[in-house]
C-alpha positions as CSV (number, residue, x, y, z in Angstrom):
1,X,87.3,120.0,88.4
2,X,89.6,117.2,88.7
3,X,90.5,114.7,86.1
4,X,90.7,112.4,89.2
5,X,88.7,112.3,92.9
6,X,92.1,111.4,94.4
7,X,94.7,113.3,96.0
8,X,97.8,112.4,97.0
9,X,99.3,114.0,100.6
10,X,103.0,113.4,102.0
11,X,103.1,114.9,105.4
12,X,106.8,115.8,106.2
13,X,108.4,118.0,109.1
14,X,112.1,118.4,110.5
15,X,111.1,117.5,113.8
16,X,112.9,113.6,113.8
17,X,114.5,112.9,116.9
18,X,116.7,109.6,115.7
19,X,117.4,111.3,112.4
20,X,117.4,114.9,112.6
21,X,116.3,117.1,109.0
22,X,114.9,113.5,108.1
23,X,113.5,114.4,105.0
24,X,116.1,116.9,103.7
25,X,118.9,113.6,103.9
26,X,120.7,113.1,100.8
27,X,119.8,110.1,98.7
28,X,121.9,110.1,95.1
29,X,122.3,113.7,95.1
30,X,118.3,114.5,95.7
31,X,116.8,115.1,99.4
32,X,114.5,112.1,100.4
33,X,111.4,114.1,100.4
34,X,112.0,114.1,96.5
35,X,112.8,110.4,95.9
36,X,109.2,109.6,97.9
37,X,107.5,112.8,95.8
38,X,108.6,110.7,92.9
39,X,107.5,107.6,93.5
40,X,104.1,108.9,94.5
41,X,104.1,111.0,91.3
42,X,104.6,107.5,89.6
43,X,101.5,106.2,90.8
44,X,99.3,108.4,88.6
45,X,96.2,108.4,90.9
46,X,96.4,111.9,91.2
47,X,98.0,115.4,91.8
48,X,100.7,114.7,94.8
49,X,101.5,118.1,97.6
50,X,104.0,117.1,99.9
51,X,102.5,118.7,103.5
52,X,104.6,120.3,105.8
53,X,105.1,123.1,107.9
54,X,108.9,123.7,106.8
55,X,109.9,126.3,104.5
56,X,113.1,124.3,103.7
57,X,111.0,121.5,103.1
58,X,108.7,123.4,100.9
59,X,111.7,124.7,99.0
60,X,112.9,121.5,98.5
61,X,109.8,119.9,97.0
62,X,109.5,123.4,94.6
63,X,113.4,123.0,93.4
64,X,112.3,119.5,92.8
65,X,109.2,119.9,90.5
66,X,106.5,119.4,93.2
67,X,104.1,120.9,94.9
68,X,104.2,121.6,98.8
69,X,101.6,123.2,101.2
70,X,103.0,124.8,104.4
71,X,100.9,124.0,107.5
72,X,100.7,124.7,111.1
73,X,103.4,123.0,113.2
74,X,101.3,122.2,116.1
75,X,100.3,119.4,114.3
76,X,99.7,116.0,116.9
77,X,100.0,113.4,113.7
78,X,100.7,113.4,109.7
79,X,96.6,112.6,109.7
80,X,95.8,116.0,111.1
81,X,98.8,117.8,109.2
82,X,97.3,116.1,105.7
83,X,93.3,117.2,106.7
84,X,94.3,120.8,107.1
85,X,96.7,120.7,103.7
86,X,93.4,118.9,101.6
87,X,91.1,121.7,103.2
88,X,94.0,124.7,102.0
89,X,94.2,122.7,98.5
90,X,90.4,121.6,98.1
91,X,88.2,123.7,100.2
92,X,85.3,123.1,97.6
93,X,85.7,119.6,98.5
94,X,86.0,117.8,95.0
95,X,88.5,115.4,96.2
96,X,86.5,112.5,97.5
97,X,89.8,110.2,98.7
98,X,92.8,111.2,100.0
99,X,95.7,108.7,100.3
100,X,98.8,109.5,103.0
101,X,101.8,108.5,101.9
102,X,104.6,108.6,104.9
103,X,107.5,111.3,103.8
104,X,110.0,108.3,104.9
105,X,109.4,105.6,102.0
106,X,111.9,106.3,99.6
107,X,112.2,103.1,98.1
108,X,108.0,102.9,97.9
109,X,106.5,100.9,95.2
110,X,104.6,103.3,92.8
111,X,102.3,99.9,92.3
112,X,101.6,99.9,95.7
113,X,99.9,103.1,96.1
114,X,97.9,102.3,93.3
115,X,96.9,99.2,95.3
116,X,95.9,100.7,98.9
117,X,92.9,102.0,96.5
118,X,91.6,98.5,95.4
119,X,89.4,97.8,98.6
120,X,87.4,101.2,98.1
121,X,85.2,99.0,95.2
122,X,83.3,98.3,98.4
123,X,81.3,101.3,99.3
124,X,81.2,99.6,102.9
125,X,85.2,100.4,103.2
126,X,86.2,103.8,105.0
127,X,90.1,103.4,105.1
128,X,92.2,101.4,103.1
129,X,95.9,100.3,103.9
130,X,98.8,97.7,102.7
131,X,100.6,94.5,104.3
132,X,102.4,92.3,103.4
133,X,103.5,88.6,104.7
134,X,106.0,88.4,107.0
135,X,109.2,85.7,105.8
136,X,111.8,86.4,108.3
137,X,111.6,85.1,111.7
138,X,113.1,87.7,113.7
139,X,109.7,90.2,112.5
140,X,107.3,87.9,113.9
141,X,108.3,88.6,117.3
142,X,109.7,92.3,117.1
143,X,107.4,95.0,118.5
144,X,109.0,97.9,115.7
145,X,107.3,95.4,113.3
146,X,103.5,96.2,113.6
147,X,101.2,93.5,112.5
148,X,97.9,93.5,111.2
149,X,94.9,90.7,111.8
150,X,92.3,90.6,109.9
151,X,90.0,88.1,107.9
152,X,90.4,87.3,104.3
153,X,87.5,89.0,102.0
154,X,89.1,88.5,98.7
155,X,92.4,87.5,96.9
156,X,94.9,89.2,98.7
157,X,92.6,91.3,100.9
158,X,91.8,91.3,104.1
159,X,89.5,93.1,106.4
160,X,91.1,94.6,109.3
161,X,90.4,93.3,113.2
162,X,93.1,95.1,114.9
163,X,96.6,96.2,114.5
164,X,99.1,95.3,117.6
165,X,102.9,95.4,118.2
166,X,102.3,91.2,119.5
167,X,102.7,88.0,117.7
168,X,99.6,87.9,116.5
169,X,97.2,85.9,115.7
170,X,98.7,82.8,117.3
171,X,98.6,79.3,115.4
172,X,99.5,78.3,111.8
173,X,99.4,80.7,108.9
174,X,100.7,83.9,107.8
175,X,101.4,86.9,110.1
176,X,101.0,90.5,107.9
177,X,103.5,93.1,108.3
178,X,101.5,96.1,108.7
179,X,102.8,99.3,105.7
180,X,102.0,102.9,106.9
181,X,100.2,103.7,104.0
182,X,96.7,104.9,103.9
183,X,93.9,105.7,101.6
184,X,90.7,107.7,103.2
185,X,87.5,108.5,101.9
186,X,87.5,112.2,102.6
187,X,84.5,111.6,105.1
188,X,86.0,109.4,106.8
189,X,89.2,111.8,107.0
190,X,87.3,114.3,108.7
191,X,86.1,112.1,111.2
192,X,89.0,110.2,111.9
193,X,91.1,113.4,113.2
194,X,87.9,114.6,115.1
195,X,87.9,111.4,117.5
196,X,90.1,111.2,120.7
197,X,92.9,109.3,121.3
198,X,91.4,106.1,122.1
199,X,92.0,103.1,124.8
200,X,94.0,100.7,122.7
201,X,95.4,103.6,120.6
202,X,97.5,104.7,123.2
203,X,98.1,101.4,125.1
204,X,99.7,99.8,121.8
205,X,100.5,103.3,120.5
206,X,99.2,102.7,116.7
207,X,96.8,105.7,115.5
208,X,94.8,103.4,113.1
209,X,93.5,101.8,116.3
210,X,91.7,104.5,116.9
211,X,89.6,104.2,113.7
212,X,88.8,100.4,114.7
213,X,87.6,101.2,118.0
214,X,85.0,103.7,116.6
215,X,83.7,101.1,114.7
216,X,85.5,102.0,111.0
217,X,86.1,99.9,108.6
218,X,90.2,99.4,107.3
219,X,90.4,96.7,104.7
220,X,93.8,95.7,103.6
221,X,95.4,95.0,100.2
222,X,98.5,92.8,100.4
223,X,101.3,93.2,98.4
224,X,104.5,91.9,97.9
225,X,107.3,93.7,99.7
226,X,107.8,96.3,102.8
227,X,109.1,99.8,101.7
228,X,112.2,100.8,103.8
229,X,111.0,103.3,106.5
230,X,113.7,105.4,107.0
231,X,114.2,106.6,110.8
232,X,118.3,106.0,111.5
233,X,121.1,106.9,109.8
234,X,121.4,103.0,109.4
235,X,118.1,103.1,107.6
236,X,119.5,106.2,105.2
237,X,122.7,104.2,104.6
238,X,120.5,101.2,103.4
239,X,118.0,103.6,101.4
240,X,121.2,104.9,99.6
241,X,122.5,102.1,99.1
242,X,119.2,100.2,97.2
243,X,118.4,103.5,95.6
244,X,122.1,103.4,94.1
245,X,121.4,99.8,92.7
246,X,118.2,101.1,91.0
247,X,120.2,103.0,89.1
């Protein structure tokens, strides 16, 4: 058994079209699928396996201490290429919650995956993900930026009403910065990547609203900062060069 019921699962393939061999790019002498392996590793919620269906990849993640799991490369999302790794790693089903960490987050707060558990306290809560505030002007209107609304249900919690690429909700107050991070209960997993596409899923083009429209529950833990997503080679320039100042 498990000294812990949580797994951690970084989906990661070649396939980028703006930044091709995306997670093999060179960050301070290491490939960026072992700078976000790290970070998860720091968490220390549980056993990290970076999926993918790239032997390079896999090779990568082995020369760097980690574990990888090759899967099929059919795969639609990073939610159905993560179910099939947890079912390869844990077909006895002993991990109960699975979190997806995004192979692109090199500069990922360790604390923060430790945080997009917080909201499962609530039995009621079948995903949980991470936002955080948004302070610069320009984010509140740009459609890359995904926001989440959602009501409050604790100190920096909320529960999640929908996720859209709009300025939303309108008035005064905070608008959230959506951070593709999740956390699943394994249940919840396993039904998620056996729904359809849904209406709003596909009209906004944001997979979690697929979850929401089948009546799920996503709660939200805020925190204090986005990760840099890494999907240009402007993005990899500015990963290098905060990674460099870490140091």
């Amino acid at each position: 058994m498990p000294d812990t019921d949580v797994v951690v699962l970084i989906p990661a393939r070649l396939a980028a079209t703006r930044l091709p061999d995306k997670p093999l790019a060179d960050i301070g002498g290491r490939p960026m699928i072992a700078h976000v392996l790290a970070r998860a590793e720091e968490a220390g919620v549980g056993p990290v396996y970076v999926a993918t269906d790239s032997e390079a990849i896999r090779d990568a993640v082995v020369a760097a201490g980690g574990r990888a799991v090759l899967t099929r490369p059919d795969h639609p999302s990073g939610s159905d290429r993560i179910f099939e790794a947890l079912g390869r790693i844990d077909p006895e089903g002993r991990f109960r919650v699975v979190v997806n960490v995004q192979g692109d987050l090199p500069t990922l707060s360790p604390g923060d995956v430790a945080a997009a558990l917080a909201p499962f306290a609530d039995p009621a809560v079948d995903i949980a993900t991470l936002a955080a505030v948004i302070r610069r002007d320009e984010e509140r209107t740009n459609p890359n930026v995904v926001k989440v609304v959602g009501t409050p249900v604790g100190e920096r919690r909320l529960r999640a009403l929908y996720f859209t690429r709009a300025t939303a909700p309108y008035g005064d107050g905070p608008l959230y910065h959506h951070i593709g991070l999740y956390a699943y209960r394994r249940d919840a997993l396993a039904r998620f990547v056996a729904l359809p596409p849904s209406t709003l899923e596909r009209r906004e083009k944001l997979e979690q609203l697929r979850a929401l429209e089948a009546g799920m529950r996503i709660d939200v833990a805020v925190v204090d900062s986005v990760p840099l997503g890494v999907d240009t080679p402007a993005d990899l320039a500015a990963a290098r060069e905060i990674l460099a100042g870490a140091h």
